[in-house]
Structure formats: C-alpha cells, structure tokens
C-alpha positions in Angstrom: -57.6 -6.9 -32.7 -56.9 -9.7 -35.1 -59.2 -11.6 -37.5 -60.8 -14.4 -36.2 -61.6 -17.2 -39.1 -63.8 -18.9 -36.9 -66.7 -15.6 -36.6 -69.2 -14.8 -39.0 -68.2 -11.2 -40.8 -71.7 -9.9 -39.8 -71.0 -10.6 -36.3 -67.7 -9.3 -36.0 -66.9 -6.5 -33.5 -63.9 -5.2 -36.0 -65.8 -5.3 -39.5 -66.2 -2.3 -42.0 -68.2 -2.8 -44.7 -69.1 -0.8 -47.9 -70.8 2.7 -47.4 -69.1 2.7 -44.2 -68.2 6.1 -43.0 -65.3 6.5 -40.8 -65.4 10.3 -38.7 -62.1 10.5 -37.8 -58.9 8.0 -37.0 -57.0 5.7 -38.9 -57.4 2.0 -39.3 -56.0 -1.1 -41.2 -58.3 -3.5 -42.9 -58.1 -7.0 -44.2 -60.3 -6.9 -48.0 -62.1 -10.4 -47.9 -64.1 -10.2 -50.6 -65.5 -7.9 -53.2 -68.2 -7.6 -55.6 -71.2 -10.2 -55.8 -69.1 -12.1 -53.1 -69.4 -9.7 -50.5 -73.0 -9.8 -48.5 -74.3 -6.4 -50.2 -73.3 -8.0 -53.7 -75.5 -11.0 -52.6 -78.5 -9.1 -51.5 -78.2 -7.1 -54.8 -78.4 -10.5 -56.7 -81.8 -11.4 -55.1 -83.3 -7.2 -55.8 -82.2 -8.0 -59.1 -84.2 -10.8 -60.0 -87.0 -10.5 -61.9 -90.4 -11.5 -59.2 -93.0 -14.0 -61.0 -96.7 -12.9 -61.5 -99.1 -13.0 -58.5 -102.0 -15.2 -59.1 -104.1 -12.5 -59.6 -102.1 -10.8 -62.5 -101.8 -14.0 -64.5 -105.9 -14.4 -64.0 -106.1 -10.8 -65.5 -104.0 -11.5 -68.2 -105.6 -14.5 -69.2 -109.2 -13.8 -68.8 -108.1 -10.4 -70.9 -106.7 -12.5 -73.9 -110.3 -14.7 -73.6 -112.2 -11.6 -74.2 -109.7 -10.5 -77.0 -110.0 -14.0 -79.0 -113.8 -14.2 -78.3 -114.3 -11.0 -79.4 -111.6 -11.5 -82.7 -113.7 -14.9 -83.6 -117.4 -13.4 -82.8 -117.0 -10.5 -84.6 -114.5 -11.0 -87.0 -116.8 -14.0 -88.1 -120.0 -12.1 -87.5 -119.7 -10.1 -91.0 -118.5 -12.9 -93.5 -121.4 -14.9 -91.9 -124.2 -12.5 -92.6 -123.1 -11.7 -95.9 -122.9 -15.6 -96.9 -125.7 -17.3 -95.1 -128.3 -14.2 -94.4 -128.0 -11.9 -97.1 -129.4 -13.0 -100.6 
C-alpha cells in the first residue's frame, strides 16, 4: 500500500510508530521523522514542561513568607526595644 501525502500519519491504516511490536512477518517502512518531530517527541515536550503554581500554592507561599517577616520584624524588634525604651 503506498504512502499517501495527503492523510494524517495518525490516521493512516499502514503507520508503525515507536514501541510498536510486530508478532511475526516482514514489512518495509518509510522513516518520516524522528526525535522531537515525531508525535511521541511532541507529547514528551509538553510532559516536560515545568506546570505553574495553582492559585492555592502561591496563596500558601505567600501568606507563609507574611508570617515569617511578621514574626522576623515583631520579635526580632521586640528585644532591642525592651532593652532601650523599658528597661532603665
């Protein structure tokens, strides 16, 4: 069966692609592309990818650092206050 130019290679009655496991026969096969130009390269691109924060983690993560400097200027003030102001 020859390659038609005109079909998309998923669709394709004739198509191998990589992983495919052939039981027994022989066959001929026309290499199109490889790599990240083949559809499984493509796919890999997107898993690779690094996903952005959900709302919720970047709310974490920020109300986490507002405890860490309120506590850092509360307390870390707290001391050299007392002993300049309040102690004699």
């Amino acid at each position: 069966m020859p390659f038609d130019a005109g079909v998309d290679m998923a669709d394709a009655k004739n198509s191998v692609f990589m992983g495919t496991s052939v039981v027994s026969g022989s066959a001929s096969v026309l290499i199109c592309a490889t790599g990240p130009n083949t559809s499984l390269g493509k796919i890999s691109d997107t898993l690779v990818a690094k996903a952005p924060f959900p709302s919720f983690e970047q709310g974490t993560q920020r109300f986490g650092l507002l405890v860490f400097f309120y506590l850092f200027a509360v307390e870390g003030i707290k001391p050299w206050f007392f002993r300049r102001f309040v102690e004699p």
